[in-house]
C-alpha positions as semicolon CSV with decimal commas, in nm:
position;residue;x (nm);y (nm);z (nm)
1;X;-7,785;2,334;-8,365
2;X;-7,509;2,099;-8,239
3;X;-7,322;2,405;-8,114
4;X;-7,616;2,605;-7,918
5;X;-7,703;2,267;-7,753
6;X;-7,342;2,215;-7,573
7;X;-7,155;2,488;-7,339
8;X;-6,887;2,677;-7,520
9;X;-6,646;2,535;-7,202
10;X;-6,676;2,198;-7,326
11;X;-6,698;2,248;-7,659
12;X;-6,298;2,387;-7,562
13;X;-6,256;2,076;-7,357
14;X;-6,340;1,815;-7,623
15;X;-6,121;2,061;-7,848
16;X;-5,804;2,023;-7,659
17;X;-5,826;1,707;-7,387
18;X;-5,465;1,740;-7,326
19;X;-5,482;2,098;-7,221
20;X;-5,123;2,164;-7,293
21;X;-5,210;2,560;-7,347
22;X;-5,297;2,538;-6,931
23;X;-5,036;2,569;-6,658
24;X;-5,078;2,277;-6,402
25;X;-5,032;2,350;-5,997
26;X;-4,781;2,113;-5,821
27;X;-4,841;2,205;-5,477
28;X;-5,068;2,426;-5,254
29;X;-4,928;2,719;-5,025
30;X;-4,995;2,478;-4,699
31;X;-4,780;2,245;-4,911
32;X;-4,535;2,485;-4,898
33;X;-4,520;2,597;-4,557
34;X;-4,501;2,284;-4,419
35;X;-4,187;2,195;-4,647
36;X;-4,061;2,486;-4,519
37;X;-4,128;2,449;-4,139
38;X;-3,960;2,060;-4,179
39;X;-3,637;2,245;-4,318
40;X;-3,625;2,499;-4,047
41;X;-3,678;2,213;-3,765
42;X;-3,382;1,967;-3,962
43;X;-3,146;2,263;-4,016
44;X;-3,207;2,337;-3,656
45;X;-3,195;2,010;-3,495
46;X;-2,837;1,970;-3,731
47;X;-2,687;2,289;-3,577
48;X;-2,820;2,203;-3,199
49;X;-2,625;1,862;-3,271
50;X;-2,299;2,037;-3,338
51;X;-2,292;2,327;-3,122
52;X;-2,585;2,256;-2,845
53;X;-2,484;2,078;-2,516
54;X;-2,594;1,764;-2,323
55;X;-2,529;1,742;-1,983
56;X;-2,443;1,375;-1,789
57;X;-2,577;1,399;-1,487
58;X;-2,507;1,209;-1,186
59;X;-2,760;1,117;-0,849
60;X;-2,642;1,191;-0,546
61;X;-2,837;1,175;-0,197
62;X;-2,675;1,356;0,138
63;X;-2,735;1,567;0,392
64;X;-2,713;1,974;0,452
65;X;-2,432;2,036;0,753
66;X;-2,355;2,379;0,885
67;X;-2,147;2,439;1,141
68;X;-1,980;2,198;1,318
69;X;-2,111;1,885;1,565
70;X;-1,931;1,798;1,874
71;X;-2,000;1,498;2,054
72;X;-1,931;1,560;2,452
73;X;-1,821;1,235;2,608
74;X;-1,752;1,079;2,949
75;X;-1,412;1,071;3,088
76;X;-1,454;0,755;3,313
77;X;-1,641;0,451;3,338
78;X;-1,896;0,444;3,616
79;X;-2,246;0,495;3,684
80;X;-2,409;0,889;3,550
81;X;-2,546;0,999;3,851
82;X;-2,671;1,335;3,669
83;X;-2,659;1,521;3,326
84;X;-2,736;1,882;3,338
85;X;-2,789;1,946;3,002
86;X;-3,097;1,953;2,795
87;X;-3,204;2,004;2,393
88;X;-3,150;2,378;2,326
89;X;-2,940;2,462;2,614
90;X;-2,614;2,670;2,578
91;X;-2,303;2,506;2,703
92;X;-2,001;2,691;2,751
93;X;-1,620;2,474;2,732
94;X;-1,568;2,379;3,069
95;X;-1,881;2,382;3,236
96;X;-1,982;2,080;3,454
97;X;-2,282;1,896;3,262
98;X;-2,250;1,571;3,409
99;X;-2,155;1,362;3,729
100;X;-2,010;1,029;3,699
101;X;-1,986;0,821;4,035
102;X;-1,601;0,711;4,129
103;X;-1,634;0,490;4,486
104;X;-1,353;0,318;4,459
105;X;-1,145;0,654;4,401
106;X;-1,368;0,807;4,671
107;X;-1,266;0,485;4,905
108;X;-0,867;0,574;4,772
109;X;-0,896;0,965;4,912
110;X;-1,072;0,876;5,191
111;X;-0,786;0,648;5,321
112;X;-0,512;0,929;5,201
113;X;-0,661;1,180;5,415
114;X;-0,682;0,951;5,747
115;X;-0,280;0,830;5,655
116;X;-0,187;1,251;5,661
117;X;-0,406;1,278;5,965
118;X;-0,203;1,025;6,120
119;X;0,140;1,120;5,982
120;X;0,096;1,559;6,140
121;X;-0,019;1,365;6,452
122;X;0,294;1,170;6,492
123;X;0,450;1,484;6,332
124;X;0,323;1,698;6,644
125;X;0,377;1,434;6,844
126;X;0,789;1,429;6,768
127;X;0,810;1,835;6,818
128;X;0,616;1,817;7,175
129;X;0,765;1,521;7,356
130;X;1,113;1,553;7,106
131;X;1,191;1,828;7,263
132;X;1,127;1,728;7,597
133;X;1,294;1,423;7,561
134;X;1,633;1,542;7,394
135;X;1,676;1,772;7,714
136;X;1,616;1,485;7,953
137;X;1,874;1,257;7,733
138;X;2,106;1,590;7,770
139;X;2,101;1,636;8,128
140;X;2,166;1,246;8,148
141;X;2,472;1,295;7,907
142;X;2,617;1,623;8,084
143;X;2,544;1,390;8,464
144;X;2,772;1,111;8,257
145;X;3,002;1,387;8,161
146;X;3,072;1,501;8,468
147;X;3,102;1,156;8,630
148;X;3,380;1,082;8,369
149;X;3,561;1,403;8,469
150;X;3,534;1,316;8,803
151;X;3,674;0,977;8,761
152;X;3,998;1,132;8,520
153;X;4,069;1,370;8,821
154;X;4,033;1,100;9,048
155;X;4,254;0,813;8,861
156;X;4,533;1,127;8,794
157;X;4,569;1,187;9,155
158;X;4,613;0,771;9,187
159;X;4,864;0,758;8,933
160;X;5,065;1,082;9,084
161;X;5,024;0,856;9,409
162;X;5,164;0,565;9,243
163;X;5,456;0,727;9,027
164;X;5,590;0,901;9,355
165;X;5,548;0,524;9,520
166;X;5,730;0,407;9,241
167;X;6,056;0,651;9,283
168;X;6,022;0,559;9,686
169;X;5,999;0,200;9,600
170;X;6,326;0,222;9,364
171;X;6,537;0,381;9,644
172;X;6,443;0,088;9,842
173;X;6,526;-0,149;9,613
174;X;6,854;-0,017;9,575
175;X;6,895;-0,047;9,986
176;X;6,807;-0,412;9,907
177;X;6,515;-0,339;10,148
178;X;6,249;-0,492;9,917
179;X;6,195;-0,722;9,646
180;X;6,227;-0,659;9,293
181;X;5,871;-0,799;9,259
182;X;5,714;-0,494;9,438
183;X;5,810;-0,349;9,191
184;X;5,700;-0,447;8,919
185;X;5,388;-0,461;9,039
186;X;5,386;-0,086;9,102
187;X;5,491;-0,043;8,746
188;X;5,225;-0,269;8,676
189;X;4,947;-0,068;8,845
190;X;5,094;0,282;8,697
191;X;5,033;0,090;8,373
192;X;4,679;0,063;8,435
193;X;4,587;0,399;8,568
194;X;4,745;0,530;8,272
195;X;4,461;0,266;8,051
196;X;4,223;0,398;8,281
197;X;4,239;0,760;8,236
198;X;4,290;0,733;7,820
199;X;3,970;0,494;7,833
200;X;3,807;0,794;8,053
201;X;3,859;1,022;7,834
202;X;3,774;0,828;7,548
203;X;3,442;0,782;7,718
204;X;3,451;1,174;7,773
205;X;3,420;1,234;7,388
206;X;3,183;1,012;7,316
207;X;2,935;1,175;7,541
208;X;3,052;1,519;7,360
209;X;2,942;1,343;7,070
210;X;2,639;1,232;7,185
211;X;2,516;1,535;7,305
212;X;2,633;1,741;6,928
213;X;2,459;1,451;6,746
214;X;2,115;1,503;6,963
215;X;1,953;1,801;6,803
216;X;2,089;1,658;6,532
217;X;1,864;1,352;6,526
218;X;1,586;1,526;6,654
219;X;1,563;1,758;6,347
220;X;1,623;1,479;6,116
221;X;1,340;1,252;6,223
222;X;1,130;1,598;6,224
223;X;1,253;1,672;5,854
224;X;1,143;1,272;5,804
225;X;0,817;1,332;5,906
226;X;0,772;1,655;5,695
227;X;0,885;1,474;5,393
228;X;0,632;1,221;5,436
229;X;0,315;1,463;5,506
230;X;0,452;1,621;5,213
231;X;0,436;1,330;5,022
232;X;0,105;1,195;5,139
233;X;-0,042;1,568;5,038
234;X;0,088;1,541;4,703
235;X;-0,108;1,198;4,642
236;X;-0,424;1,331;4,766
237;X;-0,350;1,614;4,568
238;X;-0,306;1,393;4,253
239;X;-0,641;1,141;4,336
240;X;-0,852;1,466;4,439
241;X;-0,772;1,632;4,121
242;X;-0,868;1,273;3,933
243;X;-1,133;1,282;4,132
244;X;-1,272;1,589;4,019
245;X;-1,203;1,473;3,623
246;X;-1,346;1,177;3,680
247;X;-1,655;1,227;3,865
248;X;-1,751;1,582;3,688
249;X;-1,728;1,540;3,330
250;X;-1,709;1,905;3,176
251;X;-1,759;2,019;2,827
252;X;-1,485;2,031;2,583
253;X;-1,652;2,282;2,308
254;X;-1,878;2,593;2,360
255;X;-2,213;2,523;2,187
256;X;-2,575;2,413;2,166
257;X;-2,701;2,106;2,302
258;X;-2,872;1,957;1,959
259;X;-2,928;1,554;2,024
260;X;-2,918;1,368;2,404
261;X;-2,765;1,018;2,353
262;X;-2,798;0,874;2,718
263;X;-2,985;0,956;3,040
264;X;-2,924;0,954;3,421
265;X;-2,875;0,625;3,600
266;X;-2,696;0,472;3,326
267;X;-2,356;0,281;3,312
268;X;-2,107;0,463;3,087
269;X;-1,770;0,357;2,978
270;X;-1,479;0,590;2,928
271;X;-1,547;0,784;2,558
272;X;-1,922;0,692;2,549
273;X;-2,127;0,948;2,405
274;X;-2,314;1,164;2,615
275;X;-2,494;1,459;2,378
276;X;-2,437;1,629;2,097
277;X;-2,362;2,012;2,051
278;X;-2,366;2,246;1,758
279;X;-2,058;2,469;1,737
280;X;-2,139;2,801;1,938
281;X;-2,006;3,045;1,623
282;X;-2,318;2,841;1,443
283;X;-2,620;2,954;1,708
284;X;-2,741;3,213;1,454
285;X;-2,877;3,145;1,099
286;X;-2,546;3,199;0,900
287;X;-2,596;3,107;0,595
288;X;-2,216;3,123;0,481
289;X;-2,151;2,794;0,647
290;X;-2,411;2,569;0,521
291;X;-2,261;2,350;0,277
292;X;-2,398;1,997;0,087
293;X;-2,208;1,679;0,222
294;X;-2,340;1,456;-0,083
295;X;-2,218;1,054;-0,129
296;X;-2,207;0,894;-0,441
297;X;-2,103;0,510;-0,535
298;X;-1,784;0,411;-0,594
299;X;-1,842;0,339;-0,944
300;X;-1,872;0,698;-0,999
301;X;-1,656;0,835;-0,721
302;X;-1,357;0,905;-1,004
303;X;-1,603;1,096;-1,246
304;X;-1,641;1,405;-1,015
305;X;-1,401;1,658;-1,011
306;X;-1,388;1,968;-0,815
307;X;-1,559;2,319;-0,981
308;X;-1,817;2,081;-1,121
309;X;-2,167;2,196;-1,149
310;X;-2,436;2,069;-0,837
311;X;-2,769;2,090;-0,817
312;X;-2,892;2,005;-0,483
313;X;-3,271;2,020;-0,320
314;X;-3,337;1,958;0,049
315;X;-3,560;1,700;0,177
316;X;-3,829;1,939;0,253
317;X;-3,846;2,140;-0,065
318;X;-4,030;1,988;-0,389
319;X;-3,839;2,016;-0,687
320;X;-4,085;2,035;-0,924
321;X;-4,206;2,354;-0,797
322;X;-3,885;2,515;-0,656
323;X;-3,609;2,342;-0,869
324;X;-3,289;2,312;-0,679
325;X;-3,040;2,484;-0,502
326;X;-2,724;2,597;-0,730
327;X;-2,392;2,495;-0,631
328;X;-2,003;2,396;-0,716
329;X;-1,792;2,065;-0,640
330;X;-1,547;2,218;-0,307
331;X;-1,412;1,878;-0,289
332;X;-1,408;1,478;-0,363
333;X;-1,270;1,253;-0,135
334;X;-0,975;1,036;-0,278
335;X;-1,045;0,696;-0,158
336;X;-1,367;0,541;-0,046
337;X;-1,525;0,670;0,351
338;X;-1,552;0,460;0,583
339;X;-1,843;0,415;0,842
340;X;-1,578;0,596;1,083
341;X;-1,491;0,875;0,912
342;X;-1,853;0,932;0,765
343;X;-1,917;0,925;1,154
344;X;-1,698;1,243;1,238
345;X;-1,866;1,415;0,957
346;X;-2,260;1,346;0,981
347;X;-2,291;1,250;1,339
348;X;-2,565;1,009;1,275
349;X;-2,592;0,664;1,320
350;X;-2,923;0,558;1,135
351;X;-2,801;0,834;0,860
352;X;-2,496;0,638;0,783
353;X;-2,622;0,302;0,820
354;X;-2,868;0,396;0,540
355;X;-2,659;0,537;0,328
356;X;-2,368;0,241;0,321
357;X;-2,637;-0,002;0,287
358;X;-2,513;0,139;-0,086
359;X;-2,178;0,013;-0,095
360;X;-1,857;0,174;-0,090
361;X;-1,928;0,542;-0,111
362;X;-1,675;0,864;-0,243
363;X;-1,730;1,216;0,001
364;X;-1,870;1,514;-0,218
365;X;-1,866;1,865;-0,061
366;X;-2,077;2,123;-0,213
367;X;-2,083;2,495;-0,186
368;X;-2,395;2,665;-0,252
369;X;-2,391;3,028;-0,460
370;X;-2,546;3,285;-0,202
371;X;-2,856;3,512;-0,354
372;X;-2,964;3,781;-0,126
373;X;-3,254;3,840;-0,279
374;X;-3,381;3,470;-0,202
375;X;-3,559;3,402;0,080
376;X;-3,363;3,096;0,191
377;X;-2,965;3,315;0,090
378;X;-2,910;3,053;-0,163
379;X;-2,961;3,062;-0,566
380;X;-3,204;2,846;-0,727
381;X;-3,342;2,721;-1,081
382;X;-3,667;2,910;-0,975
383;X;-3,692;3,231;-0,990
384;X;-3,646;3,301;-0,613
385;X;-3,683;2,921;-0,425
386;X;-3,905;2,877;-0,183
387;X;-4,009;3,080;0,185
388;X;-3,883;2,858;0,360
389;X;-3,533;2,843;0,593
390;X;-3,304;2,564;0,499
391;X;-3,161;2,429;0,784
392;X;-2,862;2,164;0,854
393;X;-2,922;1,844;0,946
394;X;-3,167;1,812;0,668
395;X;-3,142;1,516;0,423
396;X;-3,110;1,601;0,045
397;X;-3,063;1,481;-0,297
398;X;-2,886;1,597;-0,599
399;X;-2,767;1,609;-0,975
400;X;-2,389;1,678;-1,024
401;X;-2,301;1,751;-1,380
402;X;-2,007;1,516;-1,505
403;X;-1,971;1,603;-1,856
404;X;-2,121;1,841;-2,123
405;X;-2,099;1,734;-2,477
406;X;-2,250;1,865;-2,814
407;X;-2,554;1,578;-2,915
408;X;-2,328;1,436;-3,213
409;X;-2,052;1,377;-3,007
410;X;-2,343;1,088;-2,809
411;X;-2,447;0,984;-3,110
412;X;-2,167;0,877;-3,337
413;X;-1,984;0,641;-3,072
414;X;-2,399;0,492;-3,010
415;X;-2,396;0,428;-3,399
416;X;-2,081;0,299;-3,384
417;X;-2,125;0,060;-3,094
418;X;-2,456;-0,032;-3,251
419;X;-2,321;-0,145;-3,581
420;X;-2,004;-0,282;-3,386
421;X;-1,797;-0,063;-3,583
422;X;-1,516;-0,071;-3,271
């Protein structure tokens, strides 16, 4: 009776409560797969720490440059009259895009030009009355001339006169007619005649003289004059020519007028600023010479090395949708730039004010890798970028990759360091 009133099952169970004929389950399949998905995700986070990469990455902000900015200044100091240029013109090298006004080198030609004026007049002058004059002072010369020949011929016949008086005079004296002082004083008299005649004659080449030495003056107060026009030409040559420099100011570079940086009416000083151009080889989209111009602080400068890895994204792109341009470290300045020489490069004031308002900064250059199929020419972490030109002049920021290290190689010096194991 006791056996049709319980079950048969636990009839077994009160049988055999340890149930050592049963076999016991230790875990359930999901038990299982889980164990198994934990090992898979530790053996693979082990091998990512020994042969996976981390990358150190570096901020940098900058700005995109193509070709090269000019800035065209003023030659002079003075007031700017006029400036032909405007935003989006095309200057060529030498043309004339401003005026500069120069009175007090106007003032200096002005006086130049009435000093030659004055200097052919005096010049014409010479050769029209010169002439005229050195033929009157000839005539007078040949009238002396002749005088003086006349005179010779005269005082020759006196002293054959006197000489024959002299022999009569002796004859007499030896007669004892006369006195011996008769004479003497024909002797005397000869004497003088003779004084006369070589004085005469002495007279007679100086007047030969005079008249060879006449032209002679004449041409050289003509070839006086003519050096001095020649001179005075030659400095209004030189201040016309300054002049010209001065007052025009012309366009060293070929190019297009980009930025204005002063305006008629103004006073400039010599090297002030007048606009800014963009290199003429430039004009057309060419992608080829758009490059990153990136600054970093000095406390990193050292870390960056050429051929490093760059990621740049303009100002106008957003990186979460587009990613960022792909490039390579060209070059990294040695020393720290200075607000000068970050001038030649950017060509903007507020630009580099903003940036040094960082500190001390190192120069990065970045190339970009080209990808025709792009849009924009350049490569990004996208698939293709965005539709959108990238132009220069445009403000950017950056990641430059300064070291790539498996994940144990971080860890093991941070546990060390952490239990101060240096």
């Amino acid at each position: 009776m006791a056996a049709g009133f319980f079950r048969k099952a636990a009839v077994e169970k009160l049988s055999t409560p340890e149930k050592l004929d049963q076999l016991i389950k230790v875990t359930s399949p999901r038990g299982w797969i889980a164990l198994i998905t934990i090992t898979l995700i530790l053996a693979t986070g082990i091998i990512w720490a020994f042969f996976g990469n981390v990358k150190t990455k570096l901020n940098v902000v900058g700005v995109l440059l193509g070709g090269e900015i000019h800035e065209v200044v003023a030659t002079s100091q003075g007031q700017l009259i006029s400036l032909n240029v405007a935003i989006g013109d095309v200057v060529n090298e030498g043309d004339v895009i401003a005026t500069v006004e120069q009175p007090e080198l106007f003032q200096q030609i002005e006086e130049v030009k009435a000093s030659l004026e004055e200097r052919k007049f005096d010049l014409q002058q010479l050769l029209s009355f010169g002439n005229q004059d050195t033929r009157l002072q000839s005539e007078l010369i040949q009238q002396q001339r002749t005088t003086i020949v006349m005179q010779i011929e005269s005082e020759k016949k006196n002293l054959e006169f006197l000489r024959n008086q002299l022999d009569t005079e002796k004859g007499l004296l030896a007669q004892g007619l006369i006195t011996r002082t008769q004479v003497v004083n024909t002797e005397q008299q000869i004497e003088a005649s003779i004084n006369t005649i070589e004085s005469l004659k002495g007279q007679q080449v100086q007047t030969s003289s005079r008249k060879l030495n006449l032209g002679f003056d004449l041409q050289q107060k003509i070839n006086m004059s003519k050096q001095r026009i020649a001179e005075t030409e030659r400095q209004l040559s030189y201040l016309q020519e300054r002049y010209d420099i001065q007052t025009n100011i012309k366009s060293a570079y070929t190019g297009e007028v980009v930025e204005l940086l002063t305006d008629a009416g103004v006073i400039v000083r010599q090297g002030s600023p007048l606009f800014k151009l963009k290199n003429q080889n430039q004009l057309t989209a060419d992608t080829n010479k758009l490059r990153g111009v990136l600054y970093i602080p000095s406390q990193d400068g050292k870390k960056i090395k050429e051929g490093m890895e760059a990621l740049v994204v303009p100002s106008t792109v957003q990186p979460q949708e587009y990613g960022f341009m792909k490039g390579k470290v060209t070059y990294v300045s040695d020393f720290p730039i200075t607000q000068k020489g970050m001038m030649m490069t950017v060509k903007n004031d507020q630009l580099v004010q903003g940036l040094l308002s960082q500190g001390a900064l190192f120069e990065v250059y970045v190339e970009f890798e080209k990808d025709e199929n792009s849009y924009s020419g350049f490569k990004w972490t996208s698939a293709k970028g965005p539709e959108i030109a990238i132009n220069e002049g445009t403000s950017c920021m950056g990641k430059i990759t300064v070291k790539s290290e498996p994940p144990a190689a971080i860890v093991v010096p941070a546990l060390k360091k952490f239990f101060d194991l240096y």
